[in-house]
C-alpha positions in Angstrom: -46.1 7.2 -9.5 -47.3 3.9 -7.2 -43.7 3.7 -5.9 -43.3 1.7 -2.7 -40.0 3.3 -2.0 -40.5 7.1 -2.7 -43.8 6.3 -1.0 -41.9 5.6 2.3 -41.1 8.4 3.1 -37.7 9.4 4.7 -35.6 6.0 5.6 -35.4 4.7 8.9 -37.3 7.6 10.4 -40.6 6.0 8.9 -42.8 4.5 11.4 -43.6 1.6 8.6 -40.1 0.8 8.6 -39.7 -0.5 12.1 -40.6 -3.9 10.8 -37.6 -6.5 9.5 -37.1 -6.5 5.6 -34.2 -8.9 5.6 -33.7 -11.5 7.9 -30.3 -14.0 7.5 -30.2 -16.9 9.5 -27.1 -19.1 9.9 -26.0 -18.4 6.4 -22.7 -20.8 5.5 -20.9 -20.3 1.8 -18.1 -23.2 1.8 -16.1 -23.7 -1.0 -13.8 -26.5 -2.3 -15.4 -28.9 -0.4 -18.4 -29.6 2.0 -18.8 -28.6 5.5 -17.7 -31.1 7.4 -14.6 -31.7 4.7 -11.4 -30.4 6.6 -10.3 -28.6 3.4 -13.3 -26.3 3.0 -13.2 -22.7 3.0 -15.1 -21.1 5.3 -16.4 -18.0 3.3 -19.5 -17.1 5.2 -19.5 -19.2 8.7 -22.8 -19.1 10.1 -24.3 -15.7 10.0 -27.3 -14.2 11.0 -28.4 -10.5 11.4 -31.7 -8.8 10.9 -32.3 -5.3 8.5 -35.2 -3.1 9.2 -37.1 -1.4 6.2 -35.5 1.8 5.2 -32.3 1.0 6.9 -28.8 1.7 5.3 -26.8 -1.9 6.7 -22.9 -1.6 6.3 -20.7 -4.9 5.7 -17.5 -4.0 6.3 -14.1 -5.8 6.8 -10.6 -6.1 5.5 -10.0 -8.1 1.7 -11.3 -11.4 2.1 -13.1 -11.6 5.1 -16.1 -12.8 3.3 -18.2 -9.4 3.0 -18.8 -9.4 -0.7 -19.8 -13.6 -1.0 -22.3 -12.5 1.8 -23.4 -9.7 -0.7 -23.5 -12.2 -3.3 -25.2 -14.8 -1.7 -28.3 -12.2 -1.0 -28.6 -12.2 -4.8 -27.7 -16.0 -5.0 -24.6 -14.9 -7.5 -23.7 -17.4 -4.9 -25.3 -19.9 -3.5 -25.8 -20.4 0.1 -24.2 -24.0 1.3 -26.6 -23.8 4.3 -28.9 -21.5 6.4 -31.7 -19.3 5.0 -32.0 -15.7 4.0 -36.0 -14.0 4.1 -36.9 -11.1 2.3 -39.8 -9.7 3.8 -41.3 -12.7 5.1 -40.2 -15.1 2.3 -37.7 -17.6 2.0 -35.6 -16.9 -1.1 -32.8 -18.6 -0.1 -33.2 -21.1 -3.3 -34.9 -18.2 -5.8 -33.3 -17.5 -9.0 -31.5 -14.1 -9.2 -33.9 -12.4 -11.8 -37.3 -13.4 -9.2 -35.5 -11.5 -6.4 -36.5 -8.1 -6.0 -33.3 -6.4 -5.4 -30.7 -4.2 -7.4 -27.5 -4.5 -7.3 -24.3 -1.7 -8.1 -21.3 -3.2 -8.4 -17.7 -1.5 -8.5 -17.3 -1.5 -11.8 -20.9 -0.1 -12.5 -21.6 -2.5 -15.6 -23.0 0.3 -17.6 -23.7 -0.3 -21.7 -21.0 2.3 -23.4 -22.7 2.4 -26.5 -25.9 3.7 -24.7 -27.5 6.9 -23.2 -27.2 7.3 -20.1 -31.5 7.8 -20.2 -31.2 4.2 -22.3 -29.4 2.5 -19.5 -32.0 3.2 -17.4 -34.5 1.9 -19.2 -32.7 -1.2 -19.9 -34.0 -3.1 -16.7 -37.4 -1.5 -16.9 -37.8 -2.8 -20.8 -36.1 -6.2 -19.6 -39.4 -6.4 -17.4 -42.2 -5.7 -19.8 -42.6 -2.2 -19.2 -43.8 -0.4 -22.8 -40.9 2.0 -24.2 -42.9 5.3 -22.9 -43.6 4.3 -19.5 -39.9 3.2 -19.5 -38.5 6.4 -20.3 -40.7 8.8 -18.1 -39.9 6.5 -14.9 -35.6 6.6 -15.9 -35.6 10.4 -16.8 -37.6 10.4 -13.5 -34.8 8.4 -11.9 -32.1 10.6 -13.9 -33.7 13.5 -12.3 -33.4 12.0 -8.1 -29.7 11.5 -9.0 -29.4 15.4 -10.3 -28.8 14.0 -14.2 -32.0 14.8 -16.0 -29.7 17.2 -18.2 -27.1 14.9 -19.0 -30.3 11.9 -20.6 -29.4 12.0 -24.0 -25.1 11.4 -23.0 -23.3 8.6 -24.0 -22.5 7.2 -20.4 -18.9 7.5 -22.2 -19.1 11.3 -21.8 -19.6 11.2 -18.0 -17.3 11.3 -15.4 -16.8 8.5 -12.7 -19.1 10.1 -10.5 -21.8 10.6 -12.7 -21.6 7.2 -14.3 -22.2 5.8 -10.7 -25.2 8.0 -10.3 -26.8 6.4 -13.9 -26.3 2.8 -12.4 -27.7 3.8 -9.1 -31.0 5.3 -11.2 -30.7 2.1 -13.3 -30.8 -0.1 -9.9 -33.8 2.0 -8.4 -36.0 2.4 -11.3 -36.9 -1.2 -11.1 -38.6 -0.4 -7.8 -36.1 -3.4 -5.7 -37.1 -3.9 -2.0 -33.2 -3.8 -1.6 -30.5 -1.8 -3.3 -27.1 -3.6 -2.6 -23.9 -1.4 -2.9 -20.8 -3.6 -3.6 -17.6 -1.3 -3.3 -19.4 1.4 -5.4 -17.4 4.4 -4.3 -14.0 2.3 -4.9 -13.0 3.5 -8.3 -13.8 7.4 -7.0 -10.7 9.3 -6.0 -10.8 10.3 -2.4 -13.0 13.9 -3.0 -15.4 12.1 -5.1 -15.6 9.5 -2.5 -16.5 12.1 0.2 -19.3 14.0 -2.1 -20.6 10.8 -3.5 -21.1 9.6 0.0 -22.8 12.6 1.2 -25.4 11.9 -2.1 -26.0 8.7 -1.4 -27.2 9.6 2.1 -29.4 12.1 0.6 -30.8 9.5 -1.7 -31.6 7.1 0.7 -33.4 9.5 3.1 -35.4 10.9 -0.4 -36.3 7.3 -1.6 -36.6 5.6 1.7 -34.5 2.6 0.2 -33.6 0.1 2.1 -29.5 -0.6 1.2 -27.0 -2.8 2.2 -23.3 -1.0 1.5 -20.7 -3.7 1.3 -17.2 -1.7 2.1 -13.6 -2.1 3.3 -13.6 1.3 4.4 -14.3 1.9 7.7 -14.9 5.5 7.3 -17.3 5.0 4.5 -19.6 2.6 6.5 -19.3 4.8 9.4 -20.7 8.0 7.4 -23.1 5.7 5.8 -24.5 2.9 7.6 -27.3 3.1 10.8 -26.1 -0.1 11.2 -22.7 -2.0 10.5 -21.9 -5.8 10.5 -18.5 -6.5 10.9 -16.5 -9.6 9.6 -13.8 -11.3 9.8 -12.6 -14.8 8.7 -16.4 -15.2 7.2 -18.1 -14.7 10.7 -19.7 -11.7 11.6 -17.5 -10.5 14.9 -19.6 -7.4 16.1 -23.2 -6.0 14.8 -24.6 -2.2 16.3 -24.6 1.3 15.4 -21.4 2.9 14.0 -21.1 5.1 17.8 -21.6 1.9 20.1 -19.7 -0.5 17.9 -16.7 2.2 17.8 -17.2 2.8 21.2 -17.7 -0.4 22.6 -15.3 -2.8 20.6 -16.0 -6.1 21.2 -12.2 -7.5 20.5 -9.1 -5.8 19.4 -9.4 -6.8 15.6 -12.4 -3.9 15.8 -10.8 -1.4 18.2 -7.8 -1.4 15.1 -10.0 -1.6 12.2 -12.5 0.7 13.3 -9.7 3.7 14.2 -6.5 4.3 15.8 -5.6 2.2 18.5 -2.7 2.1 21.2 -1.7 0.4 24.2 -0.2 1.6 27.4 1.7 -0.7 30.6 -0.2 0.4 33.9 2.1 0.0 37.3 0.2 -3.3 37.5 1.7 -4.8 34.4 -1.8 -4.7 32.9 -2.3 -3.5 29.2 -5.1 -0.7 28.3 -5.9 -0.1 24.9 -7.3 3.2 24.0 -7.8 5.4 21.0 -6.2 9.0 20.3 -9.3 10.9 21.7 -8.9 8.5 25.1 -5.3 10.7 26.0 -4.6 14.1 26.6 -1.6 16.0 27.5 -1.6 18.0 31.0 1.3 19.6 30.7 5.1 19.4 31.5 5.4 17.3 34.4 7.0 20.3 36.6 4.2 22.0 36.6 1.5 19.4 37.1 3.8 18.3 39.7 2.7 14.6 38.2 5.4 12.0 39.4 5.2 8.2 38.2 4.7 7.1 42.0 1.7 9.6 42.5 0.6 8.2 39.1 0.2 4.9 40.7 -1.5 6.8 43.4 -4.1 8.8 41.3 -5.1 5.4 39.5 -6.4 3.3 42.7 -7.8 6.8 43.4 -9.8 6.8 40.1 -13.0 4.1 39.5 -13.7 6.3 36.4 -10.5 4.4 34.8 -8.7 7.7 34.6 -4.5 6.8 34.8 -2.0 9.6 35.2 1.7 8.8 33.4 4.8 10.5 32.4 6.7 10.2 29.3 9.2 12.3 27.5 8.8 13.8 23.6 10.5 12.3 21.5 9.1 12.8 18.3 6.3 15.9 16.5 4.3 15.8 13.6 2.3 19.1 12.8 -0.7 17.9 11.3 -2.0 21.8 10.8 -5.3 21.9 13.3 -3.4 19.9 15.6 0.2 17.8 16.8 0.7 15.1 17.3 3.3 14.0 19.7 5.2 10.6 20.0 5.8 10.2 23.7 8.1 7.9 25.2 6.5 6.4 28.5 7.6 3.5 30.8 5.3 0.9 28.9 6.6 2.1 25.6 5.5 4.9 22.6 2.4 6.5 23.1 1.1 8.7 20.0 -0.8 11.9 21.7 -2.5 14.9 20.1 -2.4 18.3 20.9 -4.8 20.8 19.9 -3.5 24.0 21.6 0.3 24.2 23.2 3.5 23.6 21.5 6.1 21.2 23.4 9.7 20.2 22.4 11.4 17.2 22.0 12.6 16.2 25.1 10.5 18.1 27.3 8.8 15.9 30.1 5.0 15.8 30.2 2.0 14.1 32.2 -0.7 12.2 30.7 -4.0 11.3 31.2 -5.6 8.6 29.8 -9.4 8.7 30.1 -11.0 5.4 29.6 -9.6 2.3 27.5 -10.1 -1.0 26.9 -8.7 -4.6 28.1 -8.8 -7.6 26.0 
């Protein structure tokens, strides 16, 4: 079959798709009144980002940040209020849905009940012309990517949330889009569905080649999912990058929290360090480390790795079963550490290290 997404090859590993597929440039969605009206919402303020051929692109931010009008402006559900959006070299910011070549799966799937699951496939494809026969070989060929050849002739009513999810992903790809745009799709899937689905949708990417965009509000899901993840809030797009550097590197607070666990500690010098679980580690009981708060002081003007030495007491465990963690009261306030290996007791006395951190 002439398909230019199986044809690919792999995803983002394809030389071919080094090129830019989807190109948004300083896309604004107001609403209840124009932009320079005081009262307008600022839905989608002025973004712009760039997604390579083959690449999966992760939207991601908390409830009404603005991620899903930016997933429905791509497919002008919404229309832009200003900016432009190119789809491989064209401007489509002003072109009807139905001339856009890209797919859509919403949350709720929008499947036909009263159909197969192999006629729900063929819906699109008979929507575009293509003669009944034709239709069916490419949607059982589609049923058959998505592992649900055998389950063709079921009523989409018969299949379980995760399988009706894989009959509107076939229905989405059969059509042959240029993009495949994933709004909340895995929402509705309890939370071992999620994790299974999620590994299958990575498989089908890297055996298609598609090119998605995976609009989310959780963090773990883009993460898993995305090579690259945009991530908004307030309708601008904060911090763009891989899901290591961007969890690694976090541009502002708002992404250190959303991204993962984040605390603070006081240093000697009044200064706050923000860091994540991984960033501390328990030495041991202060006795034996012989680590004093004054030599703590000492150690940190010693240290231009950002390594800090402090002391806290236990005051709190929670056995997590591979590992503890341990509230510790410090100086600078209530530090959450983990524990891997040794047990300690409330009360005991321990040092810390905290490797690394962040100021803001």
């Amino acid at each position: 079959m002439a398909d230019e997404n199986r044809s690919a090859g792999t995803g983002a590993e394809n030389p071919e798709n080094k090129r830019v597929l989807v190109h948004a440039d300083h896309v604004k969605v107001y609403f209840k009144g124009k932009e320079k009206k005081a009262n307008a919402v600022r839905a989608v303020d002025d973004v712009s980002f760039d997604i390579m051929k083959g690449e999966t692109f992760g939207v991601v931010g908390e409830s009404g940040c603005g991620k899903s009008t930016l997933g429905r402006t791509l497919i002008r559900l919404i229309p832009a209020t200003a900016g432009h959006i190119y789809l491989d070299g064209e401007d489509i910011t002003k072109l009807p849905p139905e001339r856009r070549p890209v797919s859509t799966v919403f949350q709720s799937y929008a499947l036909f009940p009263h159909m197969t699951a192999l006629q729900n496939v063929m819906y699109g494809l008979k929507f575009q012309g293509m003669k009944k026969k034709e239709a069916a070989e490419r949607a059982w060929e589609y049923l058959e990517i998505v592992g649900l050849a055998d389950r063709a002739s079921s009523s989409v009513q018969e299949l379980s949330g995760g399988q009706q999810q894989r009959v509107a992903l076939a229905r989405s790809m059969a059509v042959n889009p240029k993009v495949l745009l994933l709004d909340e799709p895995l929402s509705n899937l309890d939370a071992k569905l999620r994790i299974r689905m999620r590994d299958e949708l990575k498989e089908l990417q890297k055996k298609t080649g598609i090119t998605m965009i995976f609009v989310t509000h959780d963090q773990e899901e883009a993460m898993a999912l995305a090579d690259k993840i945009a991530i908004m809030e307030g309708g601008r797009l904060i911090q763009m990058g891989a899901p290591r550097e961007v969890y690694q590197n976090p541009a502002s607070l708002f992404v250190m929290e959303f991204l993962g666990t984040a605390d603070r500690a006081a240093m000697p010098d009044g200064s706050l360090i923000y860091f994540r679980p991984e960033d501390i580690r328990i030495l041991g009981k202060a006795e034996e480390t012989k680590a004093r708060k004054d030599k703590g002081t000492e150690r940190q003007a010693q240290n231009p790795d950002g390594r800090h030495l402090l002391t806290g007491t236990i005051v709190k465990s929670d056995y997590m079963g591979f590992y503890t963690q341990y509230f510790v009261k410090t100086e600078g306030g209530e530090l959450l550490v983990r524990e891997f290996e040794r047990e300690y007791q409330n009360g005991d006395l321990v040092a810390l290290e905290l490797c690394g951190g962040k100021t803001f």
